[in-house]
Each structure stands twice: as structure tokens, then as C-alpha cells.
N, C-alpha and C positions, 0 to 999 in steps of 0.2 A: 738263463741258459748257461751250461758248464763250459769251459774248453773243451771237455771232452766230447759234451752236445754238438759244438759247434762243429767241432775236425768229423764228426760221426756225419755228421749232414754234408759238409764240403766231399766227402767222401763218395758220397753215393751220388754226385751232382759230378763229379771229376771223374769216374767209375772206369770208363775207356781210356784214361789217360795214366800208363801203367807207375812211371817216374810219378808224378802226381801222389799213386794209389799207396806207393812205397814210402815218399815220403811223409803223409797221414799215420800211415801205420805207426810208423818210428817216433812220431810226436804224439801219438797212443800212448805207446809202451813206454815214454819217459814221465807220461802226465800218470801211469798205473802207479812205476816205480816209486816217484813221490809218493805218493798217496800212501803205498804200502806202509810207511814207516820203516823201511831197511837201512836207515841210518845207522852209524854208529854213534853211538854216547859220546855227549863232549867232555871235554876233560872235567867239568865243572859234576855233571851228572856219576861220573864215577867216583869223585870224590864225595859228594854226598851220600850215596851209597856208604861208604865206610861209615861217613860219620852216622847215621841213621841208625847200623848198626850198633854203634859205638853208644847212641840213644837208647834205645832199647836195651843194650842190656844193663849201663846205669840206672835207668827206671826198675827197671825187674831186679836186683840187686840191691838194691834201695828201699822200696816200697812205699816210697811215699811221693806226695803231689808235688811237683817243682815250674818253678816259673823258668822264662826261658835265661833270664839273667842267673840267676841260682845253676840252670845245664851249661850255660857258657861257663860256670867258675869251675865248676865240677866234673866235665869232658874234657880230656886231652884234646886239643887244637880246636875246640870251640869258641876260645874267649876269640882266638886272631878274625874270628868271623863275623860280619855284619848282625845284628838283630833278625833284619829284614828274611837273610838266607837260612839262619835258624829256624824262625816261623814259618817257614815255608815249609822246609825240611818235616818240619811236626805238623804242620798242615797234612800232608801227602799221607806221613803214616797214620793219623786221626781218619781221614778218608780210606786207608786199607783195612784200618781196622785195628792195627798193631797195638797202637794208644787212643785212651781217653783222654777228654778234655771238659774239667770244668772249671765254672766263675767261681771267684769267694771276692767279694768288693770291686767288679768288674777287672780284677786282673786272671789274664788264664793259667790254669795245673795243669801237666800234663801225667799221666801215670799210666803205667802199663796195664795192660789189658787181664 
């Protein structure tokens, strides 16, 4: 059962009790607002944003398959960045679709689409 199940049921069991019914409500509408995603970007997700792009259009410009050590040498401010945040980066666009991904001796290429 959800938080939200549960305030949903304390609810209609509290019903005459108006203080009560108001404050349910209000821990409703804060358990929606989570939910929605109406966050903003952390600073981390806006900077990958550039860099993504910055991927993409080296790939497309390029036209050939490159490993992630090979984009950190050849992207401005990639080298300063982890492996780990790179792959991730090329994960997410692999997943949108932007880029491919294949093996050649179990290491991964990545190439534009």
C-alpha cells in the first residue's frame, strides 16, 4: 500500500473531522507534486546536456566508431570527467536513440546514428 493509499483511507475514516480532512489533502498534493517530476535539473544534468551535445556532434563530424577514452581525448572538457560519467552520458543517448553502440573485442564504439 502507497502513502497515498494510505492518506486516501485515513481520509474517509477522519471525513467529519474538517482540520483533519485539510490536512490529508495537503499531504496529497505534496506526495502528487513529487511524483510529477517538476523538479529542476541539477547542475550536474545541465552540464551533461552540453556535453551530450558536444558528443553527438563529434560523432556525426567524425564518422567513425570511437571508444569512450578516444571521446574523452577528442571532446573539449571530457578528458576532466570520470569514465563512469562519460558512459553514462552515451548510455542515455544509445537509449534515445541519437547513437549506436557496438563490440569489436568486447570493448564499446559508439557512432552516430
Amino acid at each position: 500500500m502507497t502513502k497515498k493509499e494510505m492518506f486516501a483511507e485515513i481520509r474517509a475514516i477522519v471525513a467529519d473531522n474538517a482540520e483533519m480532512v485539510a490536512f490529508i489533502d495537503h499531504e496529497i498534493e505534496l506526495l502528487n507534486r513529487k511524483s510529477n517530476g517538476t523538479r529542476k535539473p541539477t547542475k550536474n544534468q545541465l552540464e551533461n546536456a552540453v556535453f551530450k551535445a558536444d558528443i553527438v556532434a563529434h560523432l556525426a563530424e567524425v564518422g567513425t566508431p570511437k571508444t569512450i577514452k578516444e571521446l574523452q581525448a577528442e571532446v573539449n572538457g571530457l578528458g576532466e570527467l570520470t569514465n563512469q560519467r562519460v558512459a553514462r552520458m552515451l548510455t542515455d543517448l544509445v537509449k534515445e536513440g541519437t547513437l549506436n553502440k557496438e563490440y569489436v573485442k568486447r570493448v564499446p564504439y559508439y557512432f552516430s546514428v
